[in-house]
NUTI-882155 format. One record per residue (C-alpha): residue in one letter; x, y, z. Coordinates in nm, 4 decimals, m for minus. Layout:
BEGIN
A, X, Y, Z .
...
***
This chain:
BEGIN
X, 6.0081, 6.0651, m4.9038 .
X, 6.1845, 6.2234, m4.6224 .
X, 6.4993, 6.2130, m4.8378 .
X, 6.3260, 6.3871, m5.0983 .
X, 6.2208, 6.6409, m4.8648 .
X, 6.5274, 6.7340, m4.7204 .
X, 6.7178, 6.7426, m5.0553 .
X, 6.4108, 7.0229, m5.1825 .
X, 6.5079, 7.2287, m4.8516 .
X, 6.8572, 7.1977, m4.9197 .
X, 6.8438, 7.2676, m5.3050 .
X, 6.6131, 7.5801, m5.2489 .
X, 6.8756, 7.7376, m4.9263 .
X, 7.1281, 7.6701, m5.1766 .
X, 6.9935, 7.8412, m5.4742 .
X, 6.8785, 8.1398, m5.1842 .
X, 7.0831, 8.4889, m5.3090 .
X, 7.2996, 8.4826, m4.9436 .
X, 7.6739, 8.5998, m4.8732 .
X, 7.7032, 8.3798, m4.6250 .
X, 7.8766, 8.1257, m4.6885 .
X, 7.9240, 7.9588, m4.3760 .
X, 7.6240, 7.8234, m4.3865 .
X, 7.6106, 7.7541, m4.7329 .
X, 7.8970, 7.5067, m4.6635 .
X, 7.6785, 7.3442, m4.3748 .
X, 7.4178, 7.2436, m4.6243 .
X, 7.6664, 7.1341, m4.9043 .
X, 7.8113, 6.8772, m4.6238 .
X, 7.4616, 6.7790, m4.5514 .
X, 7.3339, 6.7465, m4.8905 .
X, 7.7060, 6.5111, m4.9128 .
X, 7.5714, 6.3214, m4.6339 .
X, 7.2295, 6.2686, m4.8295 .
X, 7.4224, 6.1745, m5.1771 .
X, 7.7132, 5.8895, m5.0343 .
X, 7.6266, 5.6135, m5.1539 .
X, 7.3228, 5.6625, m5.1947 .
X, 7.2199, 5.6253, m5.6037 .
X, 6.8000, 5.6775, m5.5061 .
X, 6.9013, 6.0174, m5.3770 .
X, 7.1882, 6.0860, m5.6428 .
X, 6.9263, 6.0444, m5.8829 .
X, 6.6799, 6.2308, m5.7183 .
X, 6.9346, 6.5477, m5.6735 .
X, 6.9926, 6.5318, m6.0314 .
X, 6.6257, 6.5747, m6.1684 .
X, 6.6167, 6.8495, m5.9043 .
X, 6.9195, 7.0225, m6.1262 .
X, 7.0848, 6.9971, m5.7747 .
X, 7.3962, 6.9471, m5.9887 .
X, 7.3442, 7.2523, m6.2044 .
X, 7.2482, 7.5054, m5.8930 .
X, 7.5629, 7.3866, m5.7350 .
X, 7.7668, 7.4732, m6.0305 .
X, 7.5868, 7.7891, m6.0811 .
X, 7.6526, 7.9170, m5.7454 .
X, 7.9946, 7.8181, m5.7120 .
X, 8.0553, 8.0119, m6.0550 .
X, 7.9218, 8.3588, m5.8992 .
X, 8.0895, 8.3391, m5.5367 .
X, 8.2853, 8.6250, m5.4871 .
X, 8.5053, 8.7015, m5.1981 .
X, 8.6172, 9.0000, m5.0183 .
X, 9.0123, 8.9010, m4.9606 .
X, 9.2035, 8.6318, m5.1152 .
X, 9.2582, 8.4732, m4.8000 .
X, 8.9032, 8.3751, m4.7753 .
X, 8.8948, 8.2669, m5.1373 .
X, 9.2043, 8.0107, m5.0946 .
X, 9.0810, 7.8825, m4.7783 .
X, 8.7155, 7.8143, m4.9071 .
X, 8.8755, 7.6683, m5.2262 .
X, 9.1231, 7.4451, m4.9985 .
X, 8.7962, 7.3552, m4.7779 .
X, 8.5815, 7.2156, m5.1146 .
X, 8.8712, 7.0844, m5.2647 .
X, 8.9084, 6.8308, m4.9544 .
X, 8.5694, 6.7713, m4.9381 .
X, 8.5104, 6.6691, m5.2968 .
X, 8.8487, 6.4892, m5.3144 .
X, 8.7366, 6.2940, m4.9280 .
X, 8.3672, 6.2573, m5.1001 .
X, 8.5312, 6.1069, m5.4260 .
X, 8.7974, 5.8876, m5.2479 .
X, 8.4578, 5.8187, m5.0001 .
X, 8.2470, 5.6310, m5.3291 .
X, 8.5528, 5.4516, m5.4412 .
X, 8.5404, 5.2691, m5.1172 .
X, 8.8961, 5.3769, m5.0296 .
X, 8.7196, 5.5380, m4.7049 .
X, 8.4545, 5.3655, m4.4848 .
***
């Protein structure tokens, strides 16, 4: 229940109209923390649309230098490669 909690406070930051996006990364590595390995909460984010807010915001970011948009981009690409690597046990 606490999970489930936490994931609604996350999801509803997330989906929050906010430019910054400093924080917004703090609560996508927190809501990461909440998802490894963890299918009860995987599933839970998903009937949520947890999956589809995500992809919505991440669509409509926009940035005021390109500097900031490769270094954000480098920053999630390492996460989501480290989180994928992460569930296929190559990482402990």
């Amino acid at each position: 229940m606490r999970d489930q909690g936490a994931l609604n406070s996350l999801i509803s930051y997330l989906n929050e109209d906010s430019t910054n996006l400093s924080s917004k990364f703090d609560a996508i590595v927190t809501l990461s923390t909440l998802l490894s390995n963890n299918p009860k909460n995987q599933e839970l984010f998903r009937q949520m649309d947890g999956y589809r807010i995500l992809q919505f915001k991440f669509e409509r970011i926009k940035f005021q230098s390109y500097d900031l948009k490769k270094q954000f981009l480098t920053v999630i690409f390492c996460f989501v490669f480290f989180f994928f690597l992460r569930n296929l046990n190559y990482i402990h």
